[in-house]
N, C-alpha and C positions, 0 to 999 in steps of 0.2 A: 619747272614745277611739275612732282610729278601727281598723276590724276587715277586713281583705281578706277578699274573699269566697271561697270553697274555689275550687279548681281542680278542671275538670270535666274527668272520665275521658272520654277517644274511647272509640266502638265500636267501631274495629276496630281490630286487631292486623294488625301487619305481620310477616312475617318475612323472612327473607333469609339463604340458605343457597348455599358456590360448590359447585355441577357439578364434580366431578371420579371419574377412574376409579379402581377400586379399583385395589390394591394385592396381589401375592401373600403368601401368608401365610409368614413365618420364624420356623422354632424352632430352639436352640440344642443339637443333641443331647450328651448324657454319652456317652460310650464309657471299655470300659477292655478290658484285655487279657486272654481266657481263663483263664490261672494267677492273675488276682486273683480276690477273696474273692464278686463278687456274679457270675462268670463270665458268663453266655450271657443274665443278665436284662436288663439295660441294653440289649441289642440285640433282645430279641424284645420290651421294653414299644416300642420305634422303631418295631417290623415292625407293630405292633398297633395305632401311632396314625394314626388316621385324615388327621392333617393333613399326612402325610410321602408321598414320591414311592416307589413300589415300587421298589426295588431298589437306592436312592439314598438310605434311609435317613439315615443322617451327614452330607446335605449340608445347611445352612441354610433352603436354599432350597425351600419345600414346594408342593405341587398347591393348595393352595385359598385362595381371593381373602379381603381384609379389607378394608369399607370405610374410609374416609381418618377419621381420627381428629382433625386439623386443620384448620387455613385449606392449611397447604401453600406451598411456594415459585409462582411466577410469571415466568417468562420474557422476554426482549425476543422475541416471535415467535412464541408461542404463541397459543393463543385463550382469554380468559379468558372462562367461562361461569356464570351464578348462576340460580338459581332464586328469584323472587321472587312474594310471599302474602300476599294481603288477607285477614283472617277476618272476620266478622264475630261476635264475640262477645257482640253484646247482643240482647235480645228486641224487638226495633225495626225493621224495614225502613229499610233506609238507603238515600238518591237520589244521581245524580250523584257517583258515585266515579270519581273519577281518578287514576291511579297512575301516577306519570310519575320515571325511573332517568336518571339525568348521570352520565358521568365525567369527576371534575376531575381535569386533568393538570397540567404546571407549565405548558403553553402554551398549554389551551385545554380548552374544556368541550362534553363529547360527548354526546349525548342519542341513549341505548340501545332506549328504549322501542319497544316492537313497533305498539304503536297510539298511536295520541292522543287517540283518540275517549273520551268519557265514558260507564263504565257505568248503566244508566238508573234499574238499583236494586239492591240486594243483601239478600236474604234473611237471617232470621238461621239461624246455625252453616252457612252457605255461603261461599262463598274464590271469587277472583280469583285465578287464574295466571296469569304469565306466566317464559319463559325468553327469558334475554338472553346474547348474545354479542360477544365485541368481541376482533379481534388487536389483542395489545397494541403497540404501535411507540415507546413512549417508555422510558426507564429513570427509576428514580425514584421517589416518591411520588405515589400513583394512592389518590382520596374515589369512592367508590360514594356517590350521594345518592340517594335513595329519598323523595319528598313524595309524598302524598294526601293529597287534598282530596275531602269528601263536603256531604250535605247531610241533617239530621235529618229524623224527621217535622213537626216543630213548624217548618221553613224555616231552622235556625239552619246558619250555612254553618261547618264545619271543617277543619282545616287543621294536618299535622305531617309530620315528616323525622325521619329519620334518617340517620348518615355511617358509613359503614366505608372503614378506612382499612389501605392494604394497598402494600409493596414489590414493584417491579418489578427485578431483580434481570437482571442479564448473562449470558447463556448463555455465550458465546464469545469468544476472544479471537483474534482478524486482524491478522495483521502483513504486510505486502506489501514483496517487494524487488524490484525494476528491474536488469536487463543488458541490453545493447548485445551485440550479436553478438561486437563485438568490439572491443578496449579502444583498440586504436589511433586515431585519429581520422582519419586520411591515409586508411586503409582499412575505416573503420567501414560496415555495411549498416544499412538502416533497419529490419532485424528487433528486435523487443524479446521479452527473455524476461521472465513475471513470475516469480516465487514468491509463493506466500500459506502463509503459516502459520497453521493452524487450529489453538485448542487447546482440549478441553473443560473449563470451569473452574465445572460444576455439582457437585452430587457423586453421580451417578447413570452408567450410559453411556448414548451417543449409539448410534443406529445412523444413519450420513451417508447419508442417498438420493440426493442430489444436491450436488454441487460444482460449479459453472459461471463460466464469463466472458462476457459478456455485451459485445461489443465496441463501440466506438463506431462512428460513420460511417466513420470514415478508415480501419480495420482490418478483416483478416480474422486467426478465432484459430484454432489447431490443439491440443487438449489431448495433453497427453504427460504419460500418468497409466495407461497403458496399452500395454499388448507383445501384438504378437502371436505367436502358438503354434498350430501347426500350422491356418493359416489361421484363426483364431478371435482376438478381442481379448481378454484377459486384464487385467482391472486390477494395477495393482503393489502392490497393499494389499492381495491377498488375498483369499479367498472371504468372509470375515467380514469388513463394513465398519462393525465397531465401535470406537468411541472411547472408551476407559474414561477416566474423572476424571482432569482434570492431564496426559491426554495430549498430543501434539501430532501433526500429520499436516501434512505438505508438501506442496502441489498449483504444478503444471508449467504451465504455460501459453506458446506461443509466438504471438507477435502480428505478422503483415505487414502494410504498407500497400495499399491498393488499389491498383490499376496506376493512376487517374484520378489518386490523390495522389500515390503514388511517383515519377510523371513532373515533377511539379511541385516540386523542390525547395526553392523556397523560403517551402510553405504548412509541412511538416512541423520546424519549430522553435523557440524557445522552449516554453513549457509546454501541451503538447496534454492531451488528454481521452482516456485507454486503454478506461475501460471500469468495469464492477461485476460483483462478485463474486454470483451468486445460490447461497444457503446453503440447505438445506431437509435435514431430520433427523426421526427421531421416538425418542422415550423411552416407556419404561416397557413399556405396554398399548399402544402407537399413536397417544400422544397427538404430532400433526405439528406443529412448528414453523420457520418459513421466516425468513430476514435477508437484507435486498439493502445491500450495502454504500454509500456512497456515490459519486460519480467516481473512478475514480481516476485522479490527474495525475501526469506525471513531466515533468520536464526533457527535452528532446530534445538531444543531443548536434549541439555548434556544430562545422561544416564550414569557416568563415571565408567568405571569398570564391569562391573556387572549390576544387570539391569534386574527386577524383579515387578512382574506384573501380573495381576490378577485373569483368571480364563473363565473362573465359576465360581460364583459365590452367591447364596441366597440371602433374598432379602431380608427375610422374617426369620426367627429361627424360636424353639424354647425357651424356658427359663431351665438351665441346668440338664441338656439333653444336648449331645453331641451332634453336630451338622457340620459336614466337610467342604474345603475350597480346594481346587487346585492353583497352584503357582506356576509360573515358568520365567525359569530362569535363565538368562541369557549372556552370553561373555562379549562384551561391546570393548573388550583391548585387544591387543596387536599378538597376545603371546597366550600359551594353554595356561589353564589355571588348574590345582585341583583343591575344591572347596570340602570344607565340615558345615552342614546345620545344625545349629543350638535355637533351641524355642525356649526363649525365658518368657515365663508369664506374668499377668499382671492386674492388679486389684482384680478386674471384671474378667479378663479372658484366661479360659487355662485350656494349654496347647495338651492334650491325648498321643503319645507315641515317644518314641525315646530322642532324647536331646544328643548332642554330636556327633551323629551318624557320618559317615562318610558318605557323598556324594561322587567322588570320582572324578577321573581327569575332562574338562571344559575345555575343548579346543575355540581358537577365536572365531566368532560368530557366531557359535553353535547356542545350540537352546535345549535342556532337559523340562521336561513336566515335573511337580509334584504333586501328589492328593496328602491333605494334610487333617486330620481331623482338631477340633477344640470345642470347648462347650465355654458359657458365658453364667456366672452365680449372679449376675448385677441384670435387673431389666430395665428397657431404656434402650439409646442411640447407645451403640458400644463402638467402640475403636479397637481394630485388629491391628495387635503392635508384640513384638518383640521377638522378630525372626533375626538372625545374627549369620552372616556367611564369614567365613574363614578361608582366605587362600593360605594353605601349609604352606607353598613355596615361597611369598614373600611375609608371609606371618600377618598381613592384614588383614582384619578384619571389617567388613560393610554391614551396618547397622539397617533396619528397616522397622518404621515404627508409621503407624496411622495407614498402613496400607489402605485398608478399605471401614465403609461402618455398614452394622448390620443392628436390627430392629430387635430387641429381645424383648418377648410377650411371657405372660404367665402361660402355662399349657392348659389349666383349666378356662382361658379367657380366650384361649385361641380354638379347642372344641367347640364352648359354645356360639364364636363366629361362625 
């Protein structure tokens, strides 16, 4: 019969414990009302206990810290930190200890460890410290591995691990929306707004330190998140930039092209690259936690062939008195164009100057100016409509109607303002 031989006990113990800050201490106070039976006692044992805030007695929330009682939640973005312990608990001198900490993620395996060097011997009831730290960046299921390997006195080489096995849980949730200056396309600018909707979906609050956009090449951003008040910027959230659980908070962003790209109409279309969000917050005690989002893309609004967009136009104008805009017009195809303007007019607006002028050859990308004069016989919000481009080489014609609107007042109404 055959008999396995016992299994031999290591000498050392490992432990491993996560780093984290305490917690303030909550108690749940009784109150009752003067005219009941135990009157004033329920409020002076409060006044008496040491773990309540003077003067704030009845609130939950007390003056003195509790260490953490669990493993604890875990963040996309925080720092996860552990404290890890060799003992040596036999009466042996133990050689060449190595203690070497992995974390497995679902896409890769990170090695924590502070040194890699082997300790040369370990006394006994002496320990090996080390702390480790790692931002977390993935969501998911995250193995802490923890191997040592030593060596006995007798040369016998050992060797064991252990795994702790721990969720990475979602702080935030980001939603992003995309606007165009303006929904028309005839008169659309290359300004984009974003929105991001932040929402905190831990169950603790957030305090937001920073909200940002991070623009790409092509962009310059201006945040609108912020008013100013008697020369000073004021955020619009308030002195408290707290986010309780399940909240949500809107952040503004307005994004221009560079003048290098702006000029260039036909780099900024189809699916460009706006930019990332940088998130950074802290909870609890201070513990900081940061998220950079990743690209964000949007569809660039199509111009077709040639583009037509407003440079000047005033707002207010006469009733029946000529005020000039300029245009520019810009060739967003691959080949030269040469165009004719025709101004047809309509009920309220009549175009001043001669209809199918020639314009001349539009090489692609290029951009010509016009000054255009019109006067308006309707008063009222008026609509600027009925410019007409003509490429002679492919015989097309591009319509443009509702360019822009302008305010027509009486002139004796606008003197006496």
């Amino acid at each position: 019969m055959e008999v396995n031989p016992p299994k031999q006990e290591h000498l050392l113990a490992l432990k491993v414990m996560r780093l984290t800050k305490p917690t303030l201490f909550t108690n749940i106070p009784v109150t009752c009302e003067e005219k009941d039976l135990p009157g004033d006692l329920f409020n002076q044992l409060m006044r008496d206990d040491p773990s309540t805030v003077n003067g704030a007695e009845i609130l939950m929330l007390g003056e003195m810290l509790t260490l953490p009682q669990n493993f604890g939640n875990i963040f996309l973005g925080e720092t996860f930190s552990s404290y890890i312990s060799v003992h040596n608990d036999s009466n042996q001198v133990v050689k060449d200890i190595l203690v070497k900490a992995d974390l497995q993620t679902s896409s890769q395996r990170l090695n924590l460890s502070a040194s890699n060097a082997a300790v040369a011997e370990l006394k006994p009831d002496c320990c090996i410290d080390d702390v480790i730290h790692h931002e977390v960046k993935e969501i998911g299921t995250h193995i802490l591995v923890c191997a040592v390997s030593y060596t006995t006195q007798s040369g016998e080489k050992m060797y064991f691990r252990k795994f702790f096995k721990f969720q990475v849980l979602k702080p935030l949730d980001v939603k992003t929306k995309f606007y165009n200056a303006e929904s028309d396309l005839s008169s659309v600018t290359d300004e984009v707004f974003l929105e991001a909707q932040i929402q905190n979906i831990t169950t603790s609050p957030m305090f937001m330190e920073k909200v940002s956009l991070e623009p790409s090449i092509m962009y310059n951003v201006a945040e609108l998140n912020s008013v100013n008040q008697a020369g000073e910027c004021v955020t619009t959230f308030g002195s408290r930039a707290y986010l309780q659980p399940m909240d949500t908070r809107q952040y503004l962003y307005c994004l221009k092209p560079k003048k290098e790209f702006a000029e260039k109409a036909g780099i900024i279309k189809g699916v460009t690259v706006i930019g990332k969000l940088d998130i950074v917050w802290k909870t609890n005690l201070g513990e900081r936690g940061r998220l950079q989002t990743s690209q964000l893309q949007r569809m660039a609004p199509g111009y077709g062939d040639v583009r037509l967009s407003l440079e000047a136009i005033p707002d207010t104008v006469n009733l029946e008195e000529p005020f000039h805009i300029t245009c520019k017009i810009t060739n967003c195809s691959e080949r030269t164009m040469d165009l004719v303007l025709e101004m047809c007019n309509t009920n309220s607006i009549h175009w001043c100057g001669i209809s199918g002028r020639q314009l001349g050859k539009l090489h692609p990308s290029s951009s010509l100016c016009l000054a255009l004069t019109l006067l308006s016989s309707v008063q009222g919000l008026q609509s600027v409509s009925g410019l007409r481009l003509t490429d002679t080489f492919l015989k097309r014609t591009y319509e443009y109607d509702d360019i822009a609107q302008v305010c027509v007042v009486s002139s004796a109404i606008k003197v006496e303002s």
